[in-house]
PDB file as gemmi writes it, atoms N, CA and C in Angstrom:
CRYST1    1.000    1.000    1.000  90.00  90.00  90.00 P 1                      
ATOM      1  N   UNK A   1     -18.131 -17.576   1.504  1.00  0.00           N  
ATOM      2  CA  UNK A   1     -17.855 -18.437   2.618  1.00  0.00           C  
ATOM      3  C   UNK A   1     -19.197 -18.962   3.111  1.00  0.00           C  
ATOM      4  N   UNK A   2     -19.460 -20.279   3.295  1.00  0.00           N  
ATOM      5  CA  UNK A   2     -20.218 -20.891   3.647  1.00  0.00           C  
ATOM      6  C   UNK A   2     -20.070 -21.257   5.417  1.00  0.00           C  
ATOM      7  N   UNK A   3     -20.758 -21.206   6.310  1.00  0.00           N  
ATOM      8  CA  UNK A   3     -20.529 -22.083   7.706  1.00  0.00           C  
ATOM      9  C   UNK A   3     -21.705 -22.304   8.723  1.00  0.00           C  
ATOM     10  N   UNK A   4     -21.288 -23.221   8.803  1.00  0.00           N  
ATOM     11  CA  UNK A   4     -22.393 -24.091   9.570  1.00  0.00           C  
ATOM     12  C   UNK A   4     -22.534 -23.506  10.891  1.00  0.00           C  
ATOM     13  N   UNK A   5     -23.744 -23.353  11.201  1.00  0.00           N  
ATOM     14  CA  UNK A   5     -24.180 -22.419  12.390  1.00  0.00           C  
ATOM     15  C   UNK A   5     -24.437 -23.078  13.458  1.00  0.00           C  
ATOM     16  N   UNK A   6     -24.371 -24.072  13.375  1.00  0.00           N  
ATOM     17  CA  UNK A   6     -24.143 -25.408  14.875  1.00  0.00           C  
ATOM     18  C   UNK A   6     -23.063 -25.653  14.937  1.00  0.00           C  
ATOM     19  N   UNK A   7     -22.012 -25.281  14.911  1.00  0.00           N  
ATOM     20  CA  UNK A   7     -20.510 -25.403  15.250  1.00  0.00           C  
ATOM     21  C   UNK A   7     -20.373 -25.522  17.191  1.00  0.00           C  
ATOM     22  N   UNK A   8     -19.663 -26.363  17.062  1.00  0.00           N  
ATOM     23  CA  UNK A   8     -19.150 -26.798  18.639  1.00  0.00           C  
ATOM     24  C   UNK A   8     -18.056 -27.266  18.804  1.00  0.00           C  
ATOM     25  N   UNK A   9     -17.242 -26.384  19.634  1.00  0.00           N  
ATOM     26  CA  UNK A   9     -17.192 -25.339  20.031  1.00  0.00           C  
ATOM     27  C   UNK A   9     -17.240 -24.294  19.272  1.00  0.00           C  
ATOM     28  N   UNK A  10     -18.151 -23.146  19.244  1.00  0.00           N  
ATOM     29  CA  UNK A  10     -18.222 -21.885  18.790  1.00  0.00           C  
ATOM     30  C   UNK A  10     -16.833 -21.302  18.358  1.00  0.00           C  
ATOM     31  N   UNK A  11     -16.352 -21.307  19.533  1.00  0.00           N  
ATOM     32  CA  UNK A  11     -14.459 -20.350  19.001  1.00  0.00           C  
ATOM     33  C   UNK A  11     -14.100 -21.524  17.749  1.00  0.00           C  
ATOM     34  N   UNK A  12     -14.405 -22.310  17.377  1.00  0.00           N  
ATOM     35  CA  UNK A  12     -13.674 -22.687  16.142  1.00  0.00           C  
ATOM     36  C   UNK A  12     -14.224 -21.837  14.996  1.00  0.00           C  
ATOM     37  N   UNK A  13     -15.000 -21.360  14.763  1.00  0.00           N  
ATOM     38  CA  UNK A  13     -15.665 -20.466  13.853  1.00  0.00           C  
ATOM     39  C   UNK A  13     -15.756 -18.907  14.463  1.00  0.00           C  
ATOM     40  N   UNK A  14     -15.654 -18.893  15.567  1.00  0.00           N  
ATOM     41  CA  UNK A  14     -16.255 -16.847  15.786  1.00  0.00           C  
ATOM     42  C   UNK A  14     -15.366 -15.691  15.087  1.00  0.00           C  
ATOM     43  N   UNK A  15     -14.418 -16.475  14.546  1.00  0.00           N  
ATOM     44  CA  UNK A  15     -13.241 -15.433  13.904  1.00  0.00           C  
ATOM     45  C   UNK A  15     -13.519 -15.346  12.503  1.00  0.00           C  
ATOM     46  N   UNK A  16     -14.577 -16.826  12.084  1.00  0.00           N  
ATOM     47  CA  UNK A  16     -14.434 -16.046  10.580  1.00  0.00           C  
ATOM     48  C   UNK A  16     -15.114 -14.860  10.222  1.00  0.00           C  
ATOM     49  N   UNK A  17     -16.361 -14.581  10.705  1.00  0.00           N  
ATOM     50  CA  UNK A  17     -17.112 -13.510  10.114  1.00  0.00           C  
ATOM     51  C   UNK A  17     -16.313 -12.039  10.200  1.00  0.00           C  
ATOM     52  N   UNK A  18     -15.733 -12.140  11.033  1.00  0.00           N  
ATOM     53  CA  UNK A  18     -15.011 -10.971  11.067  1.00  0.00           C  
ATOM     54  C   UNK A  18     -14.124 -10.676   9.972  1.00  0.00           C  
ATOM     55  N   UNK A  19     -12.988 -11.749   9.744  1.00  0.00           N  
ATOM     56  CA  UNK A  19     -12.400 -11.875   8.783  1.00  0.00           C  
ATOM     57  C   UNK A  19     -12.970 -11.417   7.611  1.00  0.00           C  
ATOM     58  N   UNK A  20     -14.119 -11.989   7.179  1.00  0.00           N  
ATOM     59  CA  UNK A  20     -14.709 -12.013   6.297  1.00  0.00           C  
ATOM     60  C   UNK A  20     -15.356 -10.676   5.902  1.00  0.00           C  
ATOM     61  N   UNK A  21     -15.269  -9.979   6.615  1.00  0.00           N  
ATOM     62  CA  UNK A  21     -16.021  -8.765   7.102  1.00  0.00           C  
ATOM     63  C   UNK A  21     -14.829  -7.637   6.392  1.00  0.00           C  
ATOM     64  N   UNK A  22     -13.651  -7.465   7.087  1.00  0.00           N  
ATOM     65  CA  UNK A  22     -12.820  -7.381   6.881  1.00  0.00           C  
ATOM     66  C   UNK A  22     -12.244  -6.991   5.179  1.00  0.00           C  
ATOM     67  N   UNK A  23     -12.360  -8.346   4.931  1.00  0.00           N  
ATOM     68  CA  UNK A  23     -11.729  -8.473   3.697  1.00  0.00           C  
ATOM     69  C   UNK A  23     -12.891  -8.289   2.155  1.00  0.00           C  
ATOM     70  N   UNK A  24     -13.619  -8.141   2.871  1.00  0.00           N  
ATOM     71  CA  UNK A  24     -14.981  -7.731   1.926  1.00  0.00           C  
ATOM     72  C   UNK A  24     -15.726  -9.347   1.452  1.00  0.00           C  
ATOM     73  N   UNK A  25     -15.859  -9.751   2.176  1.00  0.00           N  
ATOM     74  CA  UNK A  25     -15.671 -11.640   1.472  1.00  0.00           C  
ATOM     75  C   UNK A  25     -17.406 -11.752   2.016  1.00  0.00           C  
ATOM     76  N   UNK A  26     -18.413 -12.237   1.366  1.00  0.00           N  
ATOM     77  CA  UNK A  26     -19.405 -12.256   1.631  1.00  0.00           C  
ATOM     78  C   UNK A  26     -19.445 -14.022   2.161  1.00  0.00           C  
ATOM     79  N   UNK A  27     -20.505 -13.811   3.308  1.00  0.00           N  
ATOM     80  CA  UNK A  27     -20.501 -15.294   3.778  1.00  0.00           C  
ATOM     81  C   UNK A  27     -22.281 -15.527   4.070  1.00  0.00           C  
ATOM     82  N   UNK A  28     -22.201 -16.648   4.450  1.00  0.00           N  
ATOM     83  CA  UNK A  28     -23.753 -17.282   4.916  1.00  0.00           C  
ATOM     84  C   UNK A  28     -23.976 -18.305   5.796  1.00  0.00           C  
ATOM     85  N   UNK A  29     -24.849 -18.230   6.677  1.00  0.00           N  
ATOM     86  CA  UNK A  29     -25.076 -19.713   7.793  1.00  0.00           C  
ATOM     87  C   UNK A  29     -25.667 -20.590   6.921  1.00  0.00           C  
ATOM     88  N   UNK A  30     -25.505 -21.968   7.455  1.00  0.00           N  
ATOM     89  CA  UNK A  30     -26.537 -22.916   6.935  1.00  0.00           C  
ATOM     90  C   UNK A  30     -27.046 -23.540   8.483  1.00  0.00           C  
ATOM     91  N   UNK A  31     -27.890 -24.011   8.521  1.00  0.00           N  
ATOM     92  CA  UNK A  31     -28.218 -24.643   9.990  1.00  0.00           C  
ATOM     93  C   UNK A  31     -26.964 -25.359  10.437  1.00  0.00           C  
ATOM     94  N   UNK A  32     -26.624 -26.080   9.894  1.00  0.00           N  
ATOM     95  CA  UNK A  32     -25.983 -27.904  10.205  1.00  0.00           C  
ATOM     96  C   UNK A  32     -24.723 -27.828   9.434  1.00  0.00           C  
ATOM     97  N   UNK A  33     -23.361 -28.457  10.010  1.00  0.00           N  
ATOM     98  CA  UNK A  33     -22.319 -28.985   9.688  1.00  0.00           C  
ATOM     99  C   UNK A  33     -22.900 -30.159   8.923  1.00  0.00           C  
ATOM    100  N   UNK A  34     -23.818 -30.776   9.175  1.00  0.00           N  
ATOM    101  CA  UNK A  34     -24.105 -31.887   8.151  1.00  0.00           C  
ATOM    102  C   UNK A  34     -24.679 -31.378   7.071  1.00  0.00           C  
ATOM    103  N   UNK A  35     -25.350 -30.653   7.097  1.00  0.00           N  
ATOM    104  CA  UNK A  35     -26.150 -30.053   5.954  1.00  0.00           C  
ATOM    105  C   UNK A  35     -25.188 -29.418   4.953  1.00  0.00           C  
ATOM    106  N   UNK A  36     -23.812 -28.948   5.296  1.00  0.00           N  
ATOM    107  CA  UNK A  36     -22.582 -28.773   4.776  1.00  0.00           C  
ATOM    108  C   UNK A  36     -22.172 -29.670   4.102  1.00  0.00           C  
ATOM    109  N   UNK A  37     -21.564 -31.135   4.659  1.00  0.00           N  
ATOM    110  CA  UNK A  37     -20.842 -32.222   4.447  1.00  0.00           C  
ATOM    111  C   UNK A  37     -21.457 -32.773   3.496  1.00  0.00           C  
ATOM    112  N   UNK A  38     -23.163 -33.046   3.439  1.00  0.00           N  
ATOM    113  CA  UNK A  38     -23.892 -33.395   2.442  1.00  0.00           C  
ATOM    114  C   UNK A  38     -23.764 -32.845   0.925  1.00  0.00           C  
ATOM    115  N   UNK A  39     -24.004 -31.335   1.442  1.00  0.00           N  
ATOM    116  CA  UNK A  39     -23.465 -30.538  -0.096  1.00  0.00           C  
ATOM    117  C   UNK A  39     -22.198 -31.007  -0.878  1.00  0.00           C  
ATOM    118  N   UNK A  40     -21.372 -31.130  -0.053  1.00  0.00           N  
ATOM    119  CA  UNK A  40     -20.342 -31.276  -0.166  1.00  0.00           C  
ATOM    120  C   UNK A  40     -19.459 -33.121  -1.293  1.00  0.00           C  
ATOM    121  N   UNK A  41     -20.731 -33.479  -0.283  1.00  0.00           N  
ATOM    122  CA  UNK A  41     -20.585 -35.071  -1.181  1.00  0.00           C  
ATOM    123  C   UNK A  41     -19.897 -36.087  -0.077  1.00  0.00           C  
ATOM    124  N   UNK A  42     -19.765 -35.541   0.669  1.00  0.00           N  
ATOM    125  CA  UNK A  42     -19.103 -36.015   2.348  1.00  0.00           C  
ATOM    126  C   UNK A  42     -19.705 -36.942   3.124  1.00  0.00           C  
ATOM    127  N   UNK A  43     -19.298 -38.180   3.996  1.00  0.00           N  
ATOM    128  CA  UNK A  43     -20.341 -38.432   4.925  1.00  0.00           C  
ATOM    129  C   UNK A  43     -20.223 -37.164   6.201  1.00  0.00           C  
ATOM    130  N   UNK A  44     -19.089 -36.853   6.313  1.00  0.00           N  
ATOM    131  CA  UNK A  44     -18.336 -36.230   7.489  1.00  0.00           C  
ATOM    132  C   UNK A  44     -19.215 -34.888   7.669  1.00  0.00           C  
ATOM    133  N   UNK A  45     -19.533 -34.572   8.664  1.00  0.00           N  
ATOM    134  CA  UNK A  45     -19.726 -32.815   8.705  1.00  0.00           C  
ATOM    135  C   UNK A  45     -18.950 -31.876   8.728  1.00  0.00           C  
ATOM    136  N   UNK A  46     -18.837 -30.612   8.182  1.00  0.00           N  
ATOM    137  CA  UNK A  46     -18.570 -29.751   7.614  1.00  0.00           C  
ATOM    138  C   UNK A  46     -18.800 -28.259   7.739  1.00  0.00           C  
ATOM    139  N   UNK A  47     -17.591 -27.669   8.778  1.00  0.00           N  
ATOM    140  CA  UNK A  47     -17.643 -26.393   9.456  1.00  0.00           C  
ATOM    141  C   UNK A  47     -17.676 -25.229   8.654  1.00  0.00           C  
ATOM    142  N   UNK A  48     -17.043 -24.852   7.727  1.00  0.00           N  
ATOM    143  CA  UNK A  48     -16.677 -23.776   6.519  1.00  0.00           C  
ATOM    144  C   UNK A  48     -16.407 -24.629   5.544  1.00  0.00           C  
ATOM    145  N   UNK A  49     -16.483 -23.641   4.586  1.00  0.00           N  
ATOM    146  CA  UNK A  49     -16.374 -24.029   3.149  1.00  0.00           C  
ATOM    147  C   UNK A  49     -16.559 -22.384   1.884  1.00  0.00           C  
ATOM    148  N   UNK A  50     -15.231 -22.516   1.474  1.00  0.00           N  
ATOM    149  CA  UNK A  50     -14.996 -21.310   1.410  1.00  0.00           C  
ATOM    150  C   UNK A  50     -14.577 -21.352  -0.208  1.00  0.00           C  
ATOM    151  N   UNK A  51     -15.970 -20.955  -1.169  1.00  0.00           N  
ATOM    152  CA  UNK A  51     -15.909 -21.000  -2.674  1.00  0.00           C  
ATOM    153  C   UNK A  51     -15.005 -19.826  -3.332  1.00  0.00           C  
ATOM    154  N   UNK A  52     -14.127 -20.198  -3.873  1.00  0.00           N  
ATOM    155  CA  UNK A  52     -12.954 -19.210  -4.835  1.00  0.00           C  
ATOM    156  C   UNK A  52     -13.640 -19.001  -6.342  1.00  0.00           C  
ATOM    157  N   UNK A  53     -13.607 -17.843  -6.643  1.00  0.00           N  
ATOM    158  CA  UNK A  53     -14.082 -17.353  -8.034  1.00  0.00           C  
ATOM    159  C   UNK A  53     -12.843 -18.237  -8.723  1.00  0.00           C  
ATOM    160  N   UNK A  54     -13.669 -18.380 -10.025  1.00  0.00           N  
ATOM    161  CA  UNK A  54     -12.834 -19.216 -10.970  1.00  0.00           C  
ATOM    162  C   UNK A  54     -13.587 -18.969 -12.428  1.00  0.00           C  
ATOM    163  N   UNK A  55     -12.834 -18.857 -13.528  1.00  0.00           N  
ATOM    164  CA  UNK A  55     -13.367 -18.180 -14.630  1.00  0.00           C  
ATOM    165  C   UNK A  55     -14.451 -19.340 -15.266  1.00  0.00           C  
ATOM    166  N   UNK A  56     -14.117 -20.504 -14.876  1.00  0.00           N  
ATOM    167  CA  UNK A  56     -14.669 -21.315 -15.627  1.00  0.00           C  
ATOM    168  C   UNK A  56     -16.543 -21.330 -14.884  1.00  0.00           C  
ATOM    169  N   UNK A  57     -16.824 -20.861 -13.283  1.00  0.00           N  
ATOM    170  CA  UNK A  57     -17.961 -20.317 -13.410  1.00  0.00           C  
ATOM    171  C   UNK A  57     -17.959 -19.440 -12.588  1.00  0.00           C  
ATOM    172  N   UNK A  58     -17.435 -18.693 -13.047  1.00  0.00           N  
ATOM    173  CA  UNK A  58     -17.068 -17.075 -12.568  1.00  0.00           C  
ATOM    174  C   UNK A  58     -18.958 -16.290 -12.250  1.00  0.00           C  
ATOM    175  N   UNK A  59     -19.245 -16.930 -13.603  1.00  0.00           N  
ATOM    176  CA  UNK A  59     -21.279 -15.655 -13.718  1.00  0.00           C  
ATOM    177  C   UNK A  59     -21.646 -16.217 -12.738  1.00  0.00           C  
ATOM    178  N   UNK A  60     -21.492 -17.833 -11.997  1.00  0.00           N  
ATOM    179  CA  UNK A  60     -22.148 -18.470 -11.378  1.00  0.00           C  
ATOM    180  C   UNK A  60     -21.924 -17.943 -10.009  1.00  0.00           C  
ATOM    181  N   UNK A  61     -20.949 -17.433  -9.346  1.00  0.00           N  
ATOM    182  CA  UNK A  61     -20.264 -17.251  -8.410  1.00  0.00           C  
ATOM    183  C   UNK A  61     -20.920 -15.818  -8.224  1.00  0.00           C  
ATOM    184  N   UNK A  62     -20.403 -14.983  -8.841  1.00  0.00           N  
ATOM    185  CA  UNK A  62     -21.236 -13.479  -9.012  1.00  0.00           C  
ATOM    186  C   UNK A  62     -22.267 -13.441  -9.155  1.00  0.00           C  
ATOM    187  N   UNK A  63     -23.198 -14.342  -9.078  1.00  0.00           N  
ATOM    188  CA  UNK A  63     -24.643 -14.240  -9.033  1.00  0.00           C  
ATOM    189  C   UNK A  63     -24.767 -15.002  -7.788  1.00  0.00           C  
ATOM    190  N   UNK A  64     -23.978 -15.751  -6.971  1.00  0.00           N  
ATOM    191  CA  UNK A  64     -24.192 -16.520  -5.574  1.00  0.00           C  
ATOM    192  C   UNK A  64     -24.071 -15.431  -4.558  1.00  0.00           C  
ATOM    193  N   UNK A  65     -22.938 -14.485  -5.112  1.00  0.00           N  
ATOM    194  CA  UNK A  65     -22.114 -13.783  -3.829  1.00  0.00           C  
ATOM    195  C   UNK A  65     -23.164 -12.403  -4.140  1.00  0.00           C  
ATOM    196  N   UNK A  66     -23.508 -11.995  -5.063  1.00  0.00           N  
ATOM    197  CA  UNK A  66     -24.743 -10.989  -4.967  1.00  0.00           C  
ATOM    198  C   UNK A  66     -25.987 -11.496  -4.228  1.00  0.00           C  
ATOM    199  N   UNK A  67     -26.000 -12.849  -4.478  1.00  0.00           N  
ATOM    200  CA  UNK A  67     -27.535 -12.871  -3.088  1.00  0.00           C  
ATOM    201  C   UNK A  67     -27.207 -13.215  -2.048  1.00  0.00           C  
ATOM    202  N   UNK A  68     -25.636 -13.359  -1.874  1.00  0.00           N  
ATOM    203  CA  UNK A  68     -25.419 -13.763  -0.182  1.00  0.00           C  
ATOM    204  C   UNK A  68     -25.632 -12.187   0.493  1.00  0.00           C  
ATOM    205  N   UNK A  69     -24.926 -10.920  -0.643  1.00  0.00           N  
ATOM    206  CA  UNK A  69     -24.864  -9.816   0.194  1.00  0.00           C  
ATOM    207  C   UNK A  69     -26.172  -9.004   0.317  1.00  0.00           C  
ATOM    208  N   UNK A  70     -27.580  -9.661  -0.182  1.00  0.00           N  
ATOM    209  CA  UNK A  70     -28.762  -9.246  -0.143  1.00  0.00           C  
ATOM    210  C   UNK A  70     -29.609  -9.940   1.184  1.00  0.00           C  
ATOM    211  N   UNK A  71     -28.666 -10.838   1.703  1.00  0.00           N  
ATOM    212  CA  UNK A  71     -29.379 -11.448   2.606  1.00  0.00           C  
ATOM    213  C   UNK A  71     -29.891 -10.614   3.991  1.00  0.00           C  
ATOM    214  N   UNK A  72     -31.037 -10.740   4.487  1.00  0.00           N  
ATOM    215  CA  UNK A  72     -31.147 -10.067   5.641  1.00  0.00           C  
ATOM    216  C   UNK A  72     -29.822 -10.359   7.050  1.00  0.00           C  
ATOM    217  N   UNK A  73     -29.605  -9.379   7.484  1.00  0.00           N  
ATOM    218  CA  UNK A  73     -28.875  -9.858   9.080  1.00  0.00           C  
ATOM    219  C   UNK A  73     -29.718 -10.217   9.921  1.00  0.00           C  
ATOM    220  N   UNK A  74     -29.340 -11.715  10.084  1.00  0.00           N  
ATOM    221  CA  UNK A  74     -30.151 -11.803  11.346  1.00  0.00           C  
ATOM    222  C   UNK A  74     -30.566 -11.182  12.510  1.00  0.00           C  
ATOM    223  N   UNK A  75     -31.723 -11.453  13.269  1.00  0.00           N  
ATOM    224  CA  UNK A  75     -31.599 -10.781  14.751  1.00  0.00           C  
ATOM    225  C   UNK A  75     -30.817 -11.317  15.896  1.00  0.00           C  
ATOM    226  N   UNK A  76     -30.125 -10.808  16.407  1.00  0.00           N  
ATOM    227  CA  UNK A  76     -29.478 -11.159  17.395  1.00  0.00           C  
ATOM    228  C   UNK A  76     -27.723 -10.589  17.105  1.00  0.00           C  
ATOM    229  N   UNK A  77     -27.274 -10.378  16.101  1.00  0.00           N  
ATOM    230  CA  UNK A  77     -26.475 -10.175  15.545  1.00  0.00           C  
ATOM    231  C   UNK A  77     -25.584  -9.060  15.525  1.00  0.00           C  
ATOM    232  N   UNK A  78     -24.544  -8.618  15.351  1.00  0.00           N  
ATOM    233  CA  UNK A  78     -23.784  -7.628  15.160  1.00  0.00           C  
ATOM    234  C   UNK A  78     -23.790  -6.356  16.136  1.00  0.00           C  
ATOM    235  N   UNK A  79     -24.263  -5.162  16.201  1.00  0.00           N  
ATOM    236  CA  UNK A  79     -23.518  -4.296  17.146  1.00  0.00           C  
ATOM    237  C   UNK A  79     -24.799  -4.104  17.779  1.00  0.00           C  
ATOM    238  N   UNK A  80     -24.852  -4.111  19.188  1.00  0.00           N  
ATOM    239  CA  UNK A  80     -25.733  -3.500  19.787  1.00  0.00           C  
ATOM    240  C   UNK A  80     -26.859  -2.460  19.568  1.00  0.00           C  
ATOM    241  N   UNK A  81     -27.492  -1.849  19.801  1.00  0.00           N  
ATOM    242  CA  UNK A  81     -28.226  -0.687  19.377  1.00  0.00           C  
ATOM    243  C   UNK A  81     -28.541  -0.033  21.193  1.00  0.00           C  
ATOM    244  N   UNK A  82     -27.743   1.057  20.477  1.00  0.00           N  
ATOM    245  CA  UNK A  82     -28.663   1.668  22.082  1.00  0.00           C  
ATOM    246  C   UNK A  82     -28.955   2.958  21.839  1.00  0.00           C  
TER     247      UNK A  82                                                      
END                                                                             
């Protein structure tokens, strides 16, 4: 799962990571909904975007979703520390 980390309003996106979390589904920010839409081939911007394994590039995918789950967590992020 891909999503754009300038989303506005926020609640349109705060549910996926969880989800994602959840279901074991590895995801990643990109700065910009445009920076999305661009990838994409879009003029439009572009909130999520959510790549399905497929045999035809299955190695390609398993080598994306292994460095999404190597990625550092950001700061600011996830459970408190106290």
């Amino acid at each position: 799962m891909i999503i754009a980390g300038n989303a506005s309003p926020i609640d349109v996106i705060c549910h996926i990571p969880v989800v994602c979390e959840d279901r074991n589904i590895p995801y990643v920010y990109v700065p910009t909904g445009r920076d999305l839409g661009t990838a994409m081939g879009v003029k439009r911007c572009t909130l999520v975007i959510m790549v399905r394994p497929h045999e035809s590039y299955q190695e390609l995918f398993d080598e994306c979703a292994a460095e999404v789950k190597l990625l550092p967590i950001p700061e600011g992020t996830g459970l408190p520390e106290f």
